[in-house]
N, C-alpha and C positions, 0 to 999 in steps of 0.2 A: 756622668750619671745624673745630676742634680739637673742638668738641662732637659735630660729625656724626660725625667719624672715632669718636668713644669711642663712638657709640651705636650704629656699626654692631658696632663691633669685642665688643658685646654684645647685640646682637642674636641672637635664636636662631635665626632661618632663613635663617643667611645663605648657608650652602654650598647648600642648599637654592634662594635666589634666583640664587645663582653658575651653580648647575646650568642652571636655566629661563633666564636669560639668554645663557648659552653655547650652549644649543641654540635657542633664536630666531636668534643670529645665523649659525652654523652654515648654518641654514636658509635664511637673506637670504643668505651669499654660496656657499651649495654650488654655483648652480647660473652662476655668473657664466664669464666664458671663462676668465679668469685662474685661476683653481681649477682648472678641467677642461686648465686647460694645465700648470699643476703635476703633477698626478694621471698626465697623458700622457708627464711626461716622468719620473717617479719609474723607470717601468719600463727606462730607457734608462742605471741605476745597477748593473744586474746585482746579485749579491747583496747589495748594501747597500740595493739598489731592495726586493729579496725581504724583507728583514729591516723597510725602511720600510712596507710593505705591510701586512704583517705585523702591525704594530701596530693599523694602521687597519679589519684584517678582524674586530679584533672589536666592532666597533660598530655598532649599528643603519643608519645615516644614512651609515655609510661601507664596508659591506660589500661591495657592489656594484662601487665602483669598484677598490677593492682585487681584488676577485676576479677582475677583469680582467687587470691588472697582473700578477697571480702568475699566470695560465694565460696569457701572452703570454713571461713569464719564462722558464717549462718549457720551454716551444718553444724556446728560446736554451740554458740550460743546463739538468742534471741534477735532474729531476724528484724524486728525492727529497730531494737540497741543496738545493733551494730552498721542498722542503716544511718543512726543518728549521728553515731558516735563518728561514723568515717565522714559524713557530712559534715560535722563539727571542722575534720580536718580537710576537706574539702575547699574551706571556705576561708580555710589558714592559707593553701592553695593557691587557691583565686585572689586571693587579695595579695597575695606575693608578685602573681603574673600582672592583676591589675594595675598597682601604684608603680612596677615596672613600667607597665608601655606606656600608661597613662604621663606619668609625671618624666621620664627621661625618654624612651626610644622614639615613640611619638612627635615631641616636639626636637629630636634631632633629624626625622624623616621628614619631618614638615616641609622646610625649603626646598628638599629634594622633589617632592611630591606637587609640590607648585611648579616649579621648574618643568615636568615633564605630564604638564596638563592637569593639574590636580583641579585648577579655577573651576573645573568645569563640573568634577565630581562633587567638591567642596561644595557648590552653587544646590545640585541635587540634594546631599546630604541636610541641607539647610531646610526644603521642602516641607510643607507641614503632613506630606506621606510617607516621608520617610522619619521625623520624630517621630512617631509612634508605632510606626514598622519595628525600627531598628531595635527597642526595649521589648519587642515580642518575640522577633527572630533571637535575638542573646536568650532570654529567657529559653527559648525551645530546644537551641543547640545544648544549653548548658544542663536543662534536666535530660537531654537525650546521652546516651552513651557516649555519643564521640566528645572527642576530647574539648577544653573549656576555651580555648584561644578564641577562637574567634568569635563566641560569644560575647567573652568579655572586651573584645575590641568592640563589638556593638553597643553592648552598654555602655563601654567608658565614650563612644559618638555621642551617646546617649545624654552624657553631662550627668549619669547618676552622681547624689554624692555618697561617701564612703558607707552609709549607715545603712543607707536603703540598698546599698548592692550586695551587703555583708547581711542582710537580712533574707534579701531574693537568692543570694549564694546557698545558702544554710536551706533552706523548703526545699528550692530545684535540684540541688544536690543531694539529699534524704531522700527525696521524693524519686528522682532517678536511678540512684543507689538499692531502695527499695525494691522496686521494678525491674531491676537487672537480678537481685539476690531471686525475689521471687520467679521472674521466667526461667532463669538455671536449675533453682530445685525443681519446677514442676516437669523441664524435662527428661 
């Protein structure tokens, strides 16, 4: 046992396999009732409901329910506290997904990613059109509805450091949370 644990604990792809196993199982129980009964009752916490939400709206696989959750919230209280407050948790979120890819999956994808032609991307990504592309497109993904992945893979190209991505996190997430609360009520 004492051997497996040292060989994982150097293994290179291991956040990497953490990643792809957490979202299989994600997967097996999103859709179970016990989930959807958690999910249903998150919204029944008022602003700490808005803040839990919040966290979960920025992810692929759990946008949806979350965006429920905060447009059922609105209806109860103040549409823009609650756009704040799930941005708040938002940005708990993003910064989870961030220092994730950023600091471990990333740099165990890297060799890979060299290995099957990355020189050539990495050479583009360097370009002085794509430094200031890349911080506009993250930006735009991340206030838009869909989910925050791949923005924040843009930013972290980007070389934000923590303070200023935890600040742009917090605006574009309020700001597109807002925007999502307000087109649901007006239709």
């Amino acid at each position: 046992m004492y051997q497996l644990i040292k060989k994982y604990k150097y293994w290179r792809f291991k956040n990497t396999f953490l990643l792809a196993v957490s979202l299989a199982l994600f997967f097996y129980f999103a859709d179970t009732p016990y989930v959807k009964n958690i999910i249903s009752s998150i919204g029944d916490l008022g602003y700490l409901g808005a803040f839990i939400a919040g966290i979960f709206f920025v992810s692929t696989f759990t946008v949806a329910p979350a965006s429920v959750v905060l447009f059922y919230l609105a209806k109860e209280l103040h549409p823009l506290e609650v756009a704040f407050i799930a941005g708040l948790g938002s940005v708990l979120g993003d910064y989870i997904i961030f220092r994730f890819l950023k600091d471990r999956v990333f740099e165990e994808i890297k060799p890979v990613f060299m290995r099957l032609g990355g020189f050539h991307i990495s050479h583009l990504l360097a370009t002085p059109y794509f430094a200031w592309l890349a911080p506009v497109l993250g930006a735009i993904i991340i206030a838009s509805p869909f989910p925050d992945e791949i923005g924040i893979t843009l930013l972290g190209i980007a070389k934000l450091k923590s303070w200023q991505f935890l600040i742009l996190s917090l605006v574009l997430n309020s700001l597109g949370i807002l925007i999502i609360i307000t087109l649901a009520q007006s239709l």
